[in-house]
C-alpha positions in Angstrom: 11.1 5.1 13.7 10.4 1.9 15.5 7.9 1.0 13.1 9.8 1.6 10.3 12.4 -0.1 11.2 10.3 -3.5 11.9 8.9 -2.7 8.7 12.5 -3.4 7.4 13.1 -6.2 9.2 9.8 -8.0 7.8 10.7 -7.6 4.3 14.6 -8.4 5.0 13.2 -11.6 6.8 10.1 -12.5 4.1 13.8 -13.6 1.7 14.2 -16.7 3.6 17.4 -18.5 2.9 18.1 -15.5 -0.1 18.9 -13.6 2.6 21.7 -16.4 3.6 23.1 -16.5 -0.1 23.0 -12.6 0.0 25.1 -12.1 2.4 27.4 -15.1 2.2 28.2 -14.3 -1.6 28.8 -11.1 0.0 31.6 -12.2 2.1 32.3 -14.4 -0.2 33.0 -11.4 -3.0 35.3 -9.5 0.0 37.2 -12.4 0.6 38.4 -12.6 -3.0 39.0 -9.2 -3.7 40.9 -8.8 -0.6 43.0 -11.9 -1.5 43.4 -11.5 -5.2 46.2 -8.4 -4.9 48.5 -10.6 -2.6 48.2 -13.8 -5.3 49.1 -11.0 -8.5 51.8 -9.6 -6.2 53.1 -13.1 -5.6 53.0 -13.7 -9.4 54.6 -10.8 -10.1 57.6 -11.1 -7.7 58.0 -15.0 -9.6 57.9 -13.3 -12.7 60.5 -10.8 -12.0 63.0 -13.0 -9.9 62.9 -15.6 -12.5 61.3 -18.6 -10.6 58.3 -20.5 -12.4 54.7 -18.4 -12.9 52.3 -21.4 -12.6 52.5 -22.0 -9.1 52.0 -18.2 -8.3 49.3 -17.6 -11.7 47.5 -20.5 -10.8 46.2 -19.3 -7.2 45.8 -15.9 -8.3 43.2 -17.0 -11.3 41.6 -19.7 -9.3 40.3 -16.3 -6.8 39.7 -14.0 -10.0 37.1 -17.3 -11.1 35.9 -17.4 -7.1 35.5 -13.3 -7.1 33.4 -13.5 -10.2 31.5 -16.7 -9.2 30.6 -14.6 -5.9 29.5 -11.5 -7.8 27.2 -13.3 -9.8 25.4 -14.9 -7.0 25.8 -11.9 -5.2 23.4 -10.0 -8.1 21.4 -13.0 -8.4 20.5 -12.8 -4.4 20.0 -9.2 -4.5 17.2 -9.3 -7.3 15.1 -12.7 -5.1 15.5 -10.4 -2.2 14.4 -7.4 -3.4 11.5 -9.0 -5.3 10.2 -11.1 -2.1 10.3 -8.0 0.2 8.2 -6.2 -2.0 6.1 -8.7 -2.4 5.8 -8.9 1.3 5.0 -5.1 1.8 2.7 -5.1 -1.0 0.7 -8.2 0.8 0.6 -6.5 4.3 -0.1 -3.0 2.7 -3.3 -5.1 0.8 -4.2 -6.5 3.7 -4.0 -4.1 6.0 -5.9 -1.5 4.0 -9.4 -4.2 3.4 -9.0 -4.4 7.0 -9.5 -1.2 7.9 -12.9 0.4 8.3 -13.6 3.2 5.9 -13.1 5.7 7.7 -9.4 4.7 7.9 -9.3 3.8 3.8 -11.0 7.0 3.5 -7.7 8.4 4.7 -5.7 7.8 1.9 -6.6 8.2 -2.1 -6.8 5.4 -4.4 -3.7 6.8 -6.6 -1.8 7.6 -3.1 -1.9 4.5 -2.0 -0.9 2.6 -5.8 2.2 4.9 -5.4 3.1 3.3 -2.0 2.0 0.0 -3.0 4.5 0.0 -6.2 7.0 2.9 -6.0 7.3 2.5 -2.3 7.4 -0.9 -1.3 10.0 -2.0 -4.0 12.3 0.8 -2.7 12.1 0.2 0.7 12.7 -3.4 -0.3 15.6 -2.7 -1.4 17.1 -1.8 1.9 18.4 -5.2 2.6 20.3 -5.3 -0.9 21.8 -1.5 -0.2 23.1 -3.0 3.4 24.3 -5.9 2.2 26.1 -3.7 -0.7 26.7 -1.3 2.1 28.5 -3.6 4.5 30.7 -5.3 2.2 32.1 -1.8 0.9 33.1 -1.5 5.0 34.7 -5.1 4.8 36.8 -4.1 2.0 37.7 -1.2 2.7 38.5 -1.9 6.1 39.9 -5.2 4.9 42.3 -2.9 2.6 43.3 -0.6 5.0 44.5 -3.6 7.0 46.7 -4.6 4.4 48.2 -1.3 3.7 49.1 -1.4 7.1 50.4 -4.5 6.7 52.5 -3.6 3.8 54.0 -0.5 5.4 52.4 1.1 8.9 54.0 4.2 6.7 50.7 3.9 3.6 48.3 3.1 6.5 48.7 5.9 8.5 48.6 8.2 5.3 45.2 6.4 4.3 43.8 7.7 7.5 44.3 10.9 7.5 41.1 11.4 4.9 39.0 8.9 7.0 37.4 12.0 9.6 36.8 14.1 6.6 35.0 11.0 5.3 32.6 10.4 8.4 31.6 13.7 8.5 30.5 14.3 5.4 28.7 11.2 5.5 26.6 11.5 8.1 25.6 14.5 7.2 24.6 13.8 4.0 22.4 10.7 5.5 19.7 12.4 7.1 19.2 14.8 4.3 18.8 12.1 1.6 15.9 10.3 3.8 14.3 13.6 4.4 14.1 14.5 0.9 13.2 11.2 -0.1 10.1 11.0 1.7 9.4 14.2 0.6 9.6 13.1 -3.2 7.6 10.1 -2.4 4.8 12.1 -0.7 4.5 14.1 -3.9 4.7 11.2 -6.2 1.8 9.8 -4.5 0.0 13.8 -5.0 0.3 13.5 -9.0 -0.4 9.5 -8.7 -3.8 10.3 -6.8 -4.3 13.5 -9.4 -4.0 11.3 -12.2 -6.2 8.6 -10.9 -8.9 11.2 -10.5 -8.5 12.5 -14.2 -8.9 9.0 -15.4 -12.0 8.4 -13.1 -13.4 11.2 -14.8 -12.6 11.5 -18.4 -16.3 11.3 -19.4 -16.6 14.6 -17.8 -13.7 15.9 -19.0 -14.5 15.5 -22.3 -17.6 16.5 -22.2 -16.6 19.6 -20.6 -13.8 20.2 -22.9 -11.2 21.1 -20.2 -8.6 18.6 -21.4 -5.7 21.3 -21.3 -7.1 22.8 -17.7 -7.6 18.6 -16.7 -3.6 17.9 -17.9 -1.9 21.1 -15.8 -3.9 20.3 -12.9 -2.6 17.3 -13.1 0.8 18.3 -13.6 1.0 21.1 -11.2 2.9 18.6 -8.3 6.0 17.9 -10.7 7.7 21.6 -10.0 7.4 20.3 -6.4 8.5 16.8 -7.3 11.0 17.9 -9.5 12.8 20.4 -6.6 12.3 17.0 -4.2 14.3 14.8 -6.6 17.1 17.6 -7.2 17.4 18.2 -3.7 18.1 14.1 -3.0 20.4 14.5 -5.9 22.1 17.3 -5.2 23.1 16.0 -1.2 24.4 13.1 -2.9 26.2 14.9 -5.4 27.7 16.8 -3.2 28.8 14.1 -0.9 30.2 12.1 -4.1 31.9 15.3 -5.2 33.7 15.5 -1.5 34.3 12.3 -0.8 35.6 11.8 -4.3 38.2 14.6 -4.1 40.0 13.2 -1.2 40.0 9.7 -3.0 42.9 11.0 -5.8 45.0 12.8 -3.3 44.8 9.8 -0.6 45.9 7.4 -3.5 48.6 9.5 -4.6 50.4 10.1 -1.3 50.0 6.0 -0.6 51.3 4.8 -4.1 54.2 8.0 -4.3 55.0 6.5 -0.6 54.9 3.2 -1.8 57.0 3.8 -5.0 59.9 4.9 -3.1 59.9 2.2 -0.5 60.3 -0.1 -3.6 63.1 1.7 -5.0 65.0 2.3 -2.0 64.5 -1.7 -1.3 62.3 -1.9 1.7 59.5 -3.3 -0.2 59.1 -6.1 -3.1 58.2 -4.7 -6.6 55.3 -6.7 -6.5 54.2 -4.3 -3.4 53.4 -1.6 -5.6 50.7 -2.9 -7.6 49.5 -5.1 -4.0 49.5 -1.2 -2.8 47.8 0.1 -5.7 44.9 -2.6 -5.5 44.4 -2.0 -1.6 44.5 1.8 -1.4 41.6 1.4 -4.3 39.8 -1.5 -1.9 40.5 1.1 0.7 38.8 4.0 -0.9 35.6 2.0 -0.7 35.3 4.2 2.8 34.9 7.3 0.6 32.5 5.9 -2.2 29.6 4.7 0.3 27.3 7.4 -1.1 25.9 5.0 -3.4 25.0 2.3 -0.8 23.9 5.3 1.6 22.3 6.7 -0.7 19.7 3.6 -1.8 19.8 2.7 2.4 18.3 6.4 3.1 15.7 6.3 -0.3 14.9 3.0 1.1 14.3 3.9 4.8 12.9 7.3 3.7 10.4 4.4 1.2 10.0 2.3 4.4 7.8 5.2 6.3 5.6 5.6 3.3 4.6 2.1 3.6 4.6 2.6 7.7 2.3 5.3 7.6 -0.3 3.2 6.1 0.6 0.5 8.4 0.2 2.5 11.5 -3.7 3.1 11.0 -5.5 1.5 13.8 -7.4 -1.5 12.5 -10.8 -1.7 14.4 -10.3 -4.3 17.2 -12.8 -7.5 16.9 -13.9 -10.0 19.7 -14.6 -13.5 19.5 -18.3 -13.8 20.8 -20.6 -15.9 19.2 -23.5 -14.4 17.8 -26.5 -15.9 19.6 -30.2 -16.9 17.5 -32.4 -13.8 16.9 -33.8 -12.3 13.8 -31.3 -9.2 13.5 -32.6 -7.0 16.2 -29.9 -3.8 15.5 -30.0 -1.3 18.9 -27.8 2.1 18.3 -26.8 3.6 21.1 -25.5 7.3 21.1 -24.2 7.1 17.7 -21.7 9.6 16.5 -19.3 10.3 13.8 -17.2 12.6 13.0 -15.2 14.1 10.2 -12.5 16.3 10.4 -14.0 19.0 12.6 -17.7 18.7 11.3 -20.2 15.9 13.1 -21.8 14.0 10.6 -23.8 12.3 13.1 -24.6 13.0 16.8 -26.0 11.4 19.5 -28.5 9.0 17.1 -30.3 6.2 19.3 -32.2 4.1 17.1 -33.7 0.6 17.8 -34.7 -1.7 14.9 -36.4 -4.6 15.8 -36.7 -7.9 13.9 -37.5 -8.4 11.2 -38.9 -4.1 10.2 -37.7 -2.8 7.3 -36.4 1.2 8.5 -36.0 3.6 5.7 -33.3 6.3 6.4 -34.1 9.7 4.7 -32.9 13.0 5.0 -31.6 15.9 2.8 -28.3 15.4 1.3 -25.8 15.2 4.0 -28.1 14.6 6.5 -25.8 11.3 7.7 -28.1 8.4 5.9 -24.9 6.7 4.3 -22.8 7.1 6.8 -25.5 5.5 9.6 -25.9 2.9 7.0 -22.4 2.1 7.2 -21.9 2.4 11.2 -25.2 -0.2 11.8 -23.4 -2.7 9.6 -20.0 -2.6 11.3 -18.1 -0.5 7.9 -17.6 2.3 10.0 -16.9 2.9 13.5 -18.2 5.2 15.1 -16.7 7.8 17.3 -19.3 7.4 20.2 -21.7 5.3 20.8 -22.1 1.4 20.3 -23.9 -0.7 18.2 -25.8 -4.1 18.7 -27.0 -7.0 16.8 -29.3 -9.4 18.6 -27.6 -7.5 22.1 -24.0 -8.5 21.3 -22.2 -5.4 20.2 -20.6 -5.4 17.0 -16.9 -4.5 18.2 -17.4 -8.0 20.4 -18.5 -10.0 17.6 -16.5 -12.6 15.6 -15.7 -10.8 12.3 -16.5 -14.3 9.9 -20.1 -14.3 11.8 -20.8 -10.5 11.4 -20.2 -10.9 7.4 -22.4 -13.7 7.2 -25.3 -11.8 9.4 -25.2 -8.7 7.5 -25.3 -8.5 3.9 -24.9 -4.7 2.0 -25.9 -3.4 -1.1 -24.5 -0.3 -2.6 -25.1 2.5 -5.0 -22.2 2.0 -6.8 -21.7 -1.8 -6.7 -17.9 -3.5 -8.0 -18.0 -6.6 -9.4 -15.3 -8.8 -8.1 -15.0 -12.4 -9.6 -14.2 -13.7 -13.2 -17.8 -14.0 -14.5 -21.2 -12.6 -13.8 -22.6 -15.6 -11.1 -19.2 -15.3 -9.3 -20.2 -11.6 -9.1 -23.0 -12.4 -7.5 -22.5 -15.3 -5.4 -19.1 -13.3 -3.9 -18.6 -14.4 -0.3 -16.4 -15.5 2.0 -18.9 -18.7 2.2 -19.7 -20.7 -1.2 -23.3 -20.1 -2.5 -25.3 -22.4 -4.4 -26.1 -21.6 -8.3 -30.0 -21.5 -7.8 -29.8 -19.4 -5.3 -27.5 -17.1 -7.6 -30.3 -17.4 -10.3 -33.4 -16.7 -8.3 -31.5 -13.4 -6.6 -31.5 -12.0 -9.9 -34.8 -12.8 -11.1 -36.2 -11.1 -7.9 -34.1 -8.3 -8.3 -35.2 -8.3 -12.1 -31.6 -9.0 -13.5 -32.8 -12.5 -14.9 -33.9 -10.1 -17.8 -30.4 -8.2 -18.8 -28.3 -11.4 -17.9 -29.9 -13.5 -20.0 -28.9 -11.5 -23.1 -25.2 -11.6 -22.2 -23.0 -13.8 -24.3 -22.7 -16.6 -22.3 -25.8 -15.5 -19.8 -24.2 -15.2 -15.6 -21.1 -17.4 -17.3 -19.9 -14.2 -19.0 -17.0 -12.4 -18.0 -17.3 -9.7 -15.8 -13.6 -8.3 -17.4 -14.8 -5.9 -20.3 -18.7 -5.9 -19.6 -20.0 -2.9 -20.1 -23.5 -2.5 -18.0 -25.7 0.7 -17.1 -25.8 1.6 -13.6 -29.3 0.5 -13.1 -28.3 -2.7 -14.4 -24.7 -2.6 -12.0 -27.7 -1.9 -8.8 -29.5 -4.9 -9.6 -26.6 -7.0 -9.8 -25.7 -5.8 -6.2 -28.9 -6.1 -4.6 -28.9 -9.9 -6.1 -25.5 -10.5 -4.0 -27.6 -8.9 -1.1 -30.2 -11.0 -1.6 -28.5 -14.4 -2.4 -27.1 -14.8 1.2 -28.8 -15.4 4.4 -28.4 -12.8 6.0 -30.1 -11.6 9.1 -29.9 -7.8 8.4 -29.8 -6.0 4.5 -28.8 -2.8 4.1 -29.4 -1.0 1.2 -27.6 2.4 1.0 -29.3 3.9 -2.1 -28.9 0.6 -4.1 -31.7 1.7 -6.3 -30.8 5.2 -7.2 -29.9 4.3 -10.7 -33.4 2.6 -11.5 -36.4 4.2 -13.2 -39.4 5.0 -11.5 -41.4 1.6 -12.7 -38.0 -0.4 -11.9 -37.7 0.8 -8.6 -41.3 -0.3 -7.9 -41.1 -3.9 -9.6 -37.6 -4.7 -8.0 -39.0 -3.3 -4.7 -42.0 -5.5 -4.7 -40.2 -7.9 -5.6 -37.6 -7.3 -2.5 -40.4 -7.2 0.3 -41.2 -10.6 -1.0 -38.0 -12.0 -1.4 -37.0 -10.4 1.9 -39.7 -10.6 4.5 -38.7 -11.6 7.9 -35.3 -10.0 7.5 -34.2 -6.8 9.0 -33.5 -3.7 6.9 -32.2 -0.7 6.9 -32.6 1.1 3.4 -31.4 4.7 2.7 -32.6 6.6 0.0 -34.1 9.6 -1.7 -37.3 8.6 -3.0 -40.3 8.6 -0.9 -41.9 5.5 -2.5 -39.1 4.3 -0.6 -40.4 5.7 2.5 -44.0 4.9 2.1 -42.7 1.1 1.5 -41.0 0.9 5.1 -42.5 -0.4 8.3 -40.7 2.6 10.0 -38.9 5.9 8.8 -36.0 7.4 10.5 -35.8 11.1 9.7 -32.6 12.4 9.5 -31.8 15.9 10.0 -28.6 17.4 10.5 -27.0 14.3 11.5 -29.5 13.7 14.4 -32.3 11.5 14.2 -35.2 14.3 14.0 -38.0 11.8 14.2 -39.4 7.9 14.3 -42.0 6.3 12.8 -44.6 5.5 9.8 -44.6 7.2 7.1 -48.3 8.0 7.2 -47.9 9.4 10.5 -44.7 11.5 9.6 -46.9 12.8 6.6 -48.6 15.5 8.4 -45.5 17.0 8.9 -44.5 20.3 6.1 -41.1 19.9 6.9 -40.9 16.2 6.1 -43.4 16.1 3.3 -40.5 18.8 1.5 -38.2 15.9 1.5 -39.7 14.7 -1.7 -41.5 18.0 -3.0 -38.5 17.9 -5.5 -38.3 14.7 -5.8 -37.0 14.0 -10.1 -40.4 12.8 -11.8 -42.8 13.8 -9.6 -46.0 15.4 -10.7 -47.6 18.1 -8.9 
């Protein structure tokens, strides 16, 4: 609740001075419509008794100009403020979520977390326009009832007497419509993740012709979406429909009251419509389900965005990482997911310089060791050290620039090819761009593009081999002191593999590496082998002395193109 709340309060605050001409049109818009019945009744008591209009019409269409004036600001405010909240909540959710580790963007799906990022965060963004809308509606009304009383303690007292019924149903109906509200959203994000999936896959899917089995899967969330939304609607239909039938008979006993204290003389006739206008300002105290209504969608919004919010981001130190050549130490390495250890107890020490090739059967914990001895995942137990500072100690800027990844499926993030390539938080120069990918044997592909590593990376269609290559050149372009490849060369044929890892050892020599993968000319190539079994490292060392083992020469006895 806390969190939600603050939550609220950033995005209400991220408006600036919006916020300021939000809520001062506000007032602004009660003031006139409080003041505008008493000018009309002024006018029409002038009218009636004979005396001159203008000095009566004049003031009463001087606030009708103010009241629209307001209003238009008022809408005006409301949209900026809306618009900067999300934007706010849509920054923090970004940044929040690329600073997590994976294991905590792991924890919510690509099309879950679009839903929160659109859907969510402009709703909950929205709260400051529905309290705003909200509060007015209590200064009107209240404002009204004031001036009933003022008119005749007789129409105030009757106003009150619907004002408990009111409050009750009210805050009943509250709780409900946040309830189902996050219920809705949580759905929303079901089918948005479903759909995301579907679209990820329609290669498959049409290959596999299961386009009418894809579309109901994907569909199957909206009975439960459907039921969330009616339930939302149906609290706040019923609370309109309550609320709204005490409205008539409130404003009937107030204006029959009024009408007779007109005719019998105790009141002006230009009372009755002054009555008439504040019992309807009045009334605002039994129409607040639409501003409660958007407040409780927006709160019940707000905790979407939250729970993303709430995921612990890995803490960092500030320790400067001292000279060395990338010695990595693990120490009691485990992780875990869910209920199943994907690794336990590991202890592995690399030292400068090696090149350590992590191989296993599938599941065996390769990528995911890969991914704790570079800092993307923490791990449950156990500590990790580069050059004996331990990575949760070290500056974050100086552990990206010491350890540089490749990955099996590589994104291309820039506008063109060399930007692709060169991505890092620190510039790199062109030739160094260039001579990455002609050790990485991308020089080749590149060179046929349209405009070579100028072309746009929007649109390119590459093969995956050719996407690996391009990732091990944006490995191999910075200097770093550790590489990690985590099956960065899957997607290359068997001559490939061999030319681009040739021309790796080359490029790379003196660097520490840690390289998982499935081949075993991956293996043979690697000053050390860490055999991976079960998620615990089985056993350490050459590969001609791990050889003469059955159990590890199987690894690769199905190994795709092997002969014999």
């Amino acid at each position: 609740m806390g969190g939600t709340a603050e939550a609220l309060r950033g995005a209400a605050r991220s408006s600036g001075r919006w916020g300021l001409v939000l809520a001062a049109a506000s007032l602004l818009e009660a003031a006139t419509l409080l003041t505008l019945p008493a000018t009309v009744a002024r006018a029409v008591d002038a009218a009636l008794a004979g005396s001159p209009i203008a000095p009566a019409a004049v003031p009463a269409l001087g606030v009708l100009l103010l009241a629209t004036v307001s209003e238009a600001a008022r809408r005006l405010a409301a949209a900026v403020v809306q618009e900067r909240g999300a934007l706010h909540l849509r920054r923090r959710l970004v940044r929040h979520v690329l600073a997590l580790d994976l294991r905590g963007q792991r924890a919510f799906d690509t099309g879950d977390l679009l839903s929160r990022l659109t859907g969510a965060a402009h709703e909950a963004a929205a709260a400051p326009v529905a309290a705003a809308r909200a509060a007015t509606s209590v200064v009107i009304s209240l404002g009204g009832l004031a001036a009933l009383f003022a008119l005749d303690v007789r129409l105030g007292l009757l106003f009150l007497c619907a004002a408990p019924a009111a409050a009750w149903t009210t805050r009943s109906s509250l709780g409900q419509m946040s309830l189902f509200t996050g219920r809705y959203m949580s759905v929303l994000g079901e089918l948005s993740a479903r759909l995301v999936e579907a679209v990820r896959g329609a290669p498959a899917i049409r290959a596999a012709g299961t386009l009418d089995r894809e579309i109901a899967r994907v569909r199957q969330p909206l009975a439960d979406l459907r039921a969330a939304g009616d339930r939302f609607w149906d609290v706040q239909r019923r609370m309109a429909v309550r609320l709204g039938l005490a409205a008539p008979l409130t404003q009937v006993l107030v204006l029959g009251t009024a009408g007779v204290a007109v005719a019998s003389g105790g009141l002006g006739p230009g009372a009755l419509p002054a009555a008439s206008a504040y019992t309807g300002l009045a009334l605002g105290l039994l129409r607040l389900a639409g501003p409660l209504g958007g407040l409780a969608r927006a709160h019940g919004c707000a905790a979407r965005v939250q729970e993303v919010l709430d995921a612990p981001v890995p803490a960092t130190g500030a320790r400067a990482l001292p000279n060395g050549g990338g010695r990595l130490t693990l120490r009691g390495i485990g992780v875990r997911r869910g209920e199943h250890w994907v690794l336990r107890d590991v202890n592995l020490d690399v030292p400068a310089g090696c090149s350590v090739a992590l191989v296993g059967r599938s599941g065996a914990g390769k990528s995911a060791l890969a991914e704790v001895a570079g800092g993307l995942l923490s791990p449950d137990t156990g500590d990790v050290e580069l050059d004996g500072v331990p990575l949760r100690e070290l500056d974050a800027a100086q552990a990206r620039v010491a350890i540089a990844y490749a990955f099996e499926r590589p994104n291309l993030l820039g506008d063109t090819v060399a930007d692709a390539v060169a991505y890092a938080d620190r510039p790199v120069e062109r030739r160094s761009v260039r001579a990455a990918l002609a050790a990485c044997g991308a020089d080749a592909f590149v060179a046929r593009l349209p405009h070579r590593e100028h072309t746009a990376v929007a649109g390119l269609t590459l093969s995956g081999g050719e996407l690996q290559r391009l990732g091990l050149a944006r490995a191999v372009c910075r200097d770093a002191r550790v590489v990690i490849l985590d099956d960065a060369t899957s997607s290359l044929d068997g001559a490939t593999e061999a030319r681009v890892g040739d021309a790796l050892d080359r490029v790379l020599r003196g660097r520490t590496r840690l390289v998982a993968g499935h081949r075993e000319r991956t293996a043979a190539r690697a000053d050390l082998v860490a055999w991976l079994d079960g998620g615990r490292l089985r056993a350490l060392g050459p590969h001609t002395a791990l050889r003469a083992d059955p159990a590890y020469r199987a690894l690769f006895a199905e190994e795709p193109g092997r002969a014999g």
